[in-house]
LOGUGU-402632 format. One line per field, with one value per residue (C-alpha): residue number from 0; chain; x, y, z. Coordinates in steps of 0.02 Angstrom, whole numbers, plus 50000, padded with zeros to 5 digits. Layout:
N
resi = [NUM;...]
chain = [A;...]
x = [X;...]
y = [Y;...]
z = [Z;...]
END
This chain:
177
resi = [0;1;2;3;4;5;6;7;8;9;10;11;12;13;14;15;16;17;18;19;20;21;22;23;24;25;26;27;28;29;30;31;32;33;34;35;36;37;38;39;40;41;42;43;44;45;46;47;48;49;50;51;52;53;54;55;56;57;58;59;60;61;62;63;64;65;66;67;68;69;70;71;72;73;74;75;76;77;78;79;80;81;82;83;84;85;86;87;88;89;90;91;92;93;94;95;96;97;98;99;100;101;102;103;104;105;106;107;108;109;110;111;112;113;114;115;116;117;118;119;120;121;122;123;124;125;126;127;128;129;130;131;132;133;134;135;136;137;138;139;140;141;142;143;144;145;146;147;148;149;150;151;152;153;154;155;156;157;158;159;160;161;162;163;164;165;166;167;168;169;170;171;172;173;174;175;176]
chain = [A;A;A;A;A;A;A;A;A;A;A;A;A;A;A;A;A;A;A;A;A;A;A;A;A;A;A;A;A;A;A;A;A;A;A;A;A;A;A;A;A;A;A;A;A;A;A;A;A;A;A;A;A;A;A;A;A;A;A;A;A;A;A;A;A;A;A;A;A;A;A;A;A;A;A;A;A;A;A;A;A;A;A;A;A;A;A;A;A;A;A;A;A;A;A;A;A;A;A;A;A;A;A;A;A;A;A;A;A;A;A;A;A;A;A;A;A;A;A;A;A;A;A;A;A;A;A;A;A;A;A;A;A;A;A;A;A;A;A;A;A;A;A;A;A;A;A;A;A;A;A;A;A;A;A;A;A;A;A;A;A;A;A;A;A;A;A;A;A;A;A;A;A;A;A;A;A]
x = [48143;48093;48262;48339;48239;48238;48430;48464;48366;48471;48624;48556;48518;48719;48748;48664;48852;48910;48748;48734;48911;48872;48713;48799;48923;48833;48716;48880;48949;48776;48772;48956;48889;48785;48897;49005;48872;48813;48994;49018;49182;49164;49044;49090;49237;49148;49031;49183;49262;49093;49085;49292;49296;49442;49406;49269;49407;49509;49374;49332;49519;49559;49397;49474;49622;49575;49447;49612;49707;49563;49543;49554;49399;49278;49184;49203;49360;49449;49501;49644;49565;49476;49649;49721;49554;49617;49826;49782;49691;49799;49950;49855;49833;49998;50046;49899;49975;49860;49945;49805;49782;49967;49975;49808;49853;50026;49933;49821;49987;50107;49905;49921;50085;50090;49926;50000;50191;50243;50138;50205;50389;50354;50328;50506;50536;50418;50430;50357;50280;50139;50093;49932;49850;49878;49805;49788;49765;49947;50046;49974;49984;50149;50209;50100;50189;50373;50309;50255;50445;50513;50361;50361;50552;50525;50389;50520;50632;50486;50481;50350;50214;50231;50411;50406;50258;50332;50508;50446;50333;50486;50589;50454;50451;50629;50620;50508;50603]
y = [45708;45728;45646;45763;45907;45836;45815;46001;46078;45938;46021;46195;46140;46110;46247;46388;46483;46482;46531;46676;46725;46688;46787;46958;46929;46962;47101;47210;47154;47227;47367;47395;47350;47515;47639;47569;47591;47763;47808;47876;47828;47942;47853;47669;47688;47778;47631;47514;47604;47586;47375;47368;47207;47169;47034;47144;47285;47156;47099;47285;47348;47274;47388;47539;47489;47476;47661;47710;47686;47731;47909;48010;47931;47937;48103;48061;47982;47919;48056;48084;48128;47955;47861;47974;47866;47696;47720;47664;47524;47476;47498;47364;47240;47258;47171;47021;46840;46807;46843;46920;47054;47090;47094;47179;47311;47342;47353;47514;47590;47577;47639;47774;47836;47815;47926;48060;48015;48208;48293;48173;48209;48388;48365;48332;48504;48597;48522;48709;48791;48684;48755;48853;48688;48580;48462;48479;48283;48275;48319;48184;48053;48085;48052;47909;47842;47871;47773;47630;47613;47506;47386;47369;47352;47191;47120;47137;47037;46882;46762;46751;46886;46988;46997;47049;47170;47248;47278;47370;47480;47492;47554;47684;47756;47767;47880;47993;48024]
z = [51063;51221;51315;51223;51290;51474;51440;51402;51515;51657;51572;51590;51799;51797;51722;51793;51850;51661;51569;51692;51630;51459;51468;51577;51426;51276;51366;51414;51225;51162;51263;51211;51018;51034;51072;50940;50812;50865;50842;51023;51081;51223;51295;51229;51341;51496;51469;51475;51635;51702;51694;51726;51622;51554;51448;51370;51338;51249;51154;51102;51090;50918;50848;50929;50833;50682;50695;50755;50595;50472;50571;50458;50358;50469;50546;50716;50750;50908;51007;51106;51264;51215;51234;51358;51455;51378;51436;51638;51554;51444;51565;51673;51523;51494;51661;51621;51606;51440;51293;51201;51336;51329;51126;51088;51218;51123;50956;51023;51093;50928;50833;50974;50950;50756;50725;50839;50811;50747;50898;51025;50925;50960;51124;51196;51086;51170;51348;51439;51296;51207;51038;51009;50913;51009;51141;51301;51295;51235;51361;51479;51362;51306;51504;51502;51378;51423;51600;51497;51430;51564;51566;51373;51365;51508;51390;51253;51328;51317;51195;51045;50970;51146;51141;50933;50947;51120;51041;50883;51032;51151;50989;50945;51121;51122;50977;51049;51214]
END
């Protein structure tokens, strides 16, 4: 028992670099944890702006997602000036080499543009005059996304779940321009 004590805490001396990763990891993943459970997206995503991590957006993405899509059942949902915040993010995990980045990213988008897909619509209808009930969030987000159209139609053109999930989003935007 006790070489195998003196043996982890040799492999813990080796490995002071990764468990200092490990451990900043699950602290910003906690941290993140509580925002998510207090239901304060506003401040989940300052808090992710904040720590500019992009592996712990990715990890956190798929949530925002999926609150996304069950909006309308919950009291406070994702707002749009909450992914109007995400889109320069997203844009940037868009140009990632790891697939995950690039196909989690495109999942928030086509969540993005489905939840608001008759407002966005609207928009090329009303390019000057925004109606009363509307947004101000909208406007930017809706030239947000037409700039994303070029980089999503190049990701199309990829091969496997990038290229399928980035041609159903290129399609989408091409509807709404």
């Amino acid at each position: 028992m006790a070489s195998h004590q003196t043996r982890c805490e040799q492999i813990m001396k080796e490995h002071q670099v990764v468990m200092s990763v490990l451990q900043t990891r699950a602290m910003r993943i906690n941290a993140a944890l509580t925002f998510w459970k207090s239901k304060d997206f506003t401040q989940l995503i300052s808090y992710l702006l904040r720590t500019n991590d992009d592996s712990l957006f990715v990890d956190i993405l798929p949530f925002l997602t999926k609150s996304l899509t069950e909006n309308e059942k919950q009291k406070q949902p994702v707002t749009l000036g909450v992914c109007l915040e995400l889109l320069p993010i997203l844009e940037r995990l868009l140009t990632k080499k790891y697939e995950e980045y690039v196909v989690v990213s495109l999942d928030l988008i086509r969540t993005m543009i489905k939840t608001w897909y008759r407002e966005l619509c609207n928009m090329k209808q009303h390019e000057n005059n925004l109606p009363l009930n509307s947004s101000l969030s909208l406007p930017p987000i809706y030239v947000k996304l037409m700039s994303l159209n070029d980089l999503v139609e190049r990701l199309s053109k990829k091969s496997g779940t990038t290229a399928t999930k980035a041609k159903v989003v290129h399609e989408i935007l091409n509807q709404l321009k």
